[in-house]
Every structure is written in C-alpha cells, then in structure tokens.
N, C-alpha and C positions, 0 to 999 in steps of 0.2 A: 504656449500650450504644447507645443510640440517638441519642444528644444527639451522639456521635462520627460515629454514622451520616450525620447532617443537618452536621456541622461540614465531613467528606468532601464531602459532596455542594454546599455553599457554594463551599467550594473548585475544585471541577470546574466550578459556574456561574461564578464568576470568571477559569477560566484561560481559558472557551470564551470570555467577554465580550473579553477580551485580545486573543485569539486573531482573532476576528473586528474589534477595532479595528485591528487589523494588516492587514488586508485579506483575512483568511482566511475562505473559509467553510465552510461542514459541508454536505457531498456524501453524498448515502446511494444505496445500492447492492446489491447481490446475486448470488445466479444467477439460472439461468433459471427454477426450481422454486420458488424463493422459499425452501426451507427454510432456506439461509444469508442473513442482512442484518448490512450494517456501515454504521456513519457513519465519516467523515476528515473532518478539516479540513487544508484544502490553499487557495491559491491557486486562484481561480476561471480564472486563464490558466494549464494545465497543461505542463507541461516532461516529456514522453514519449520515452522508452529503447524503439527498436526492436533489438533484439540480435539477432545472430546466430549465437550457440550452437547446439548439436545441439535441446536440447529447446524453448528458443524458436523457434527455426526453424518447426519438430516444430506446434506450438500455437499457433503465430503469436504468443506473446508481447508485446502493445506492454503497457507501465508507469509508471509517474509512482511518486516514492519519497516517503515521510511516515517522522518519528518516530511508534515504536512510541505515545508518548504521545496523538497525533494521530487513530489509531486506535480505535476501538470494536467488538469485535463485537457486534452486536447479539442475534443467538440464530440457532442451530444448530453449536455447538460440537461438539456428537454426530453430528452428520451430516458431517463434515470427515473427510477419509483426508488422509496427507502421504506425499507418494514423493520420493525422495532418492537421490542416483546421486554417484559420481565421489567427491569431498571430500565431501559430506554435510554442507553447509555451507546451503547450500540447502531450504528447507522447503515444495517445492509442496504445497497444499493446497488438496483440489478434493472438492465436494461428492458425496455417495457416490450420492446420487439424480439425479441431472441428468449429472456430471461436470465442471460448470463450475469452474473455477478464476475467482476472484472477486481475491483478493490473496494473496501469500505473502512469506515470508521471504526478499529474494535474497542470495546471498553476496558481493557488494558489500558492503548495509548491514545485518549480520544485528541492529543493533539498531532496524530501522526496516520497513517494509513494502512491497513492491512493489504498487502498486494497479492493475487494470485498468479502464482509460478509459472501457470498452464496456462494463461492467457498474456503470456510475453511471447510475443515475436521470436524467431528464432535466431541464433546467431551472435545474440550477448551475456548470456549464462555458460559459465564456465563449468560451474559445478553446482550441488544442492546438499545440502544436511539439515535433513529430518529432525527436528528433536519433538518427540510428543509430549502435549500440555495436558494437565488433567484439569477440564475446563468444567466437569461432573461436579469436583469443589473448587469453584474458581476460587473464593475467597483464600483458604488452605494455600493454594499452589501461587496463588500473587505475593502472598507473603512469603514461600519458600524460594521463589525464587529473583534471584539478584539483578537481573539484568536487564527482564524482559520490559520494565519501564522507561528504560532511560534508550532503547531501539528509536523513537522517537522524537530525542533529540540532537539538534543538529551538533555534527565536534566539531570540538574547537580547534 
C-alpha cells in the first residue's frame, strides 16, 4: 500500500517538474481567514476574465482559468459552501467563515478552475491582462470566442 502511495507521489514530483520547465509556476493562495489554501500552477504572466454576468458583476469576479489537474486544494474542504443559480453549471464556492470565494468551477470550463488573482499570495505573478468577457450573452460570446475553452486543458 504504500510503495503505491510513494509511486503516486513520484509521479505528482515529476509532472510539477514538467510543469514548471514549461514556464509554469505554483502560486498559492487562499481567503481572507485562511481556513481555505490552494496551490496552481499557471503561468506567472496571468490572462484575466473580467465578466459581466449578473453574479460576477454582483462580486466583482476577475479570473484566470487552470486545468482541474493544475489545481490543489490544500485544506478546508469543510469550510467550503457552493451556490449555483440559473443552469447549475457553475460551482461558486466560498468559504463559510470569511465568505471569500478564492476559485470555483466556471461553466465555461467545468473541467477546470476559475482562480482569483487577488487571493494569490504574493510574490509569484509577474504580470496580469484583463480581457473583459461579455457574460450578459454568455451563449453569443462562448461562441465568439476561440480560446476561452480549451484554458482548461492540460498541454501537451
């Protein structure tokens, strides 16, 4: 059982090694309360979704998108609520003591992560670029645009 354990865990040192010779690095983050922490590996020049949907409006939502893979929570799984409206596609997920929403699931890429900018730690973002999403017609603007789907998956 164990030998598997450590074979797992080889494997996770080598995909991050990968990961950061690709130019990636591991950003770690939270709320405000601290009871929620995640690592990502992203790009240290970030590519930020300002939407303007009712609830990003709402929250001020800005985001940068990762594969699920890229993702870590680190711990407070239990301290997480999810609210979901409309299609239920969508998985905000905001810490139950604080209220901060740190990353969620957007219905873009439900197999990837929405991260927020301002709740990374500081000292591993290099740079940010804004691009605004018109989330008012999301259907309209997912079809206009080329790229924003394929954010969360992993390259090869």
């Amino acid at each position: 059982m164990q030998e598997g354990k450590n074979e797992q865990n080889i494997l996770s040192v080598t995909a991050i090694s990968n990961m950061e010779e690709e130019g990636l690095v591991k950003h770690t983050g939270g709320c405000h309360c601290g009871a929620v922490r995640f690592e990502v590996l992203s790009d240290p020049n970030l590519h930020v979704f300002e939407c303007n949907c009712s609830i990003c409006t709402k929250k001020q939502n800005l985001h940068f998108i990762v594969p699920r893979a890229h993702f870590t929570l680190l711990k407070g799984s239990d301290n997480l609520a999810t609210y979901t409206f409309n299609t239920h596609q969508a998985k905000h997920m905001f810490c139950k003591t604080c209220g901060v929403q740190s990353f969620y699931t957007p219905r873009s890429n439900p197999d990837g992560f929405g991260v927020a900018p301002h709740c990374l730690d500081l000292g591993t973002v290099r740079s940010v670029t804004v691009e605004k999403f018109n989330g008012q017609d999301w259907e309209e603007s997912m079809q206009k645009h080329q790229t924003i789907r394929n954010m969360s998956k992993p390259s090869e």
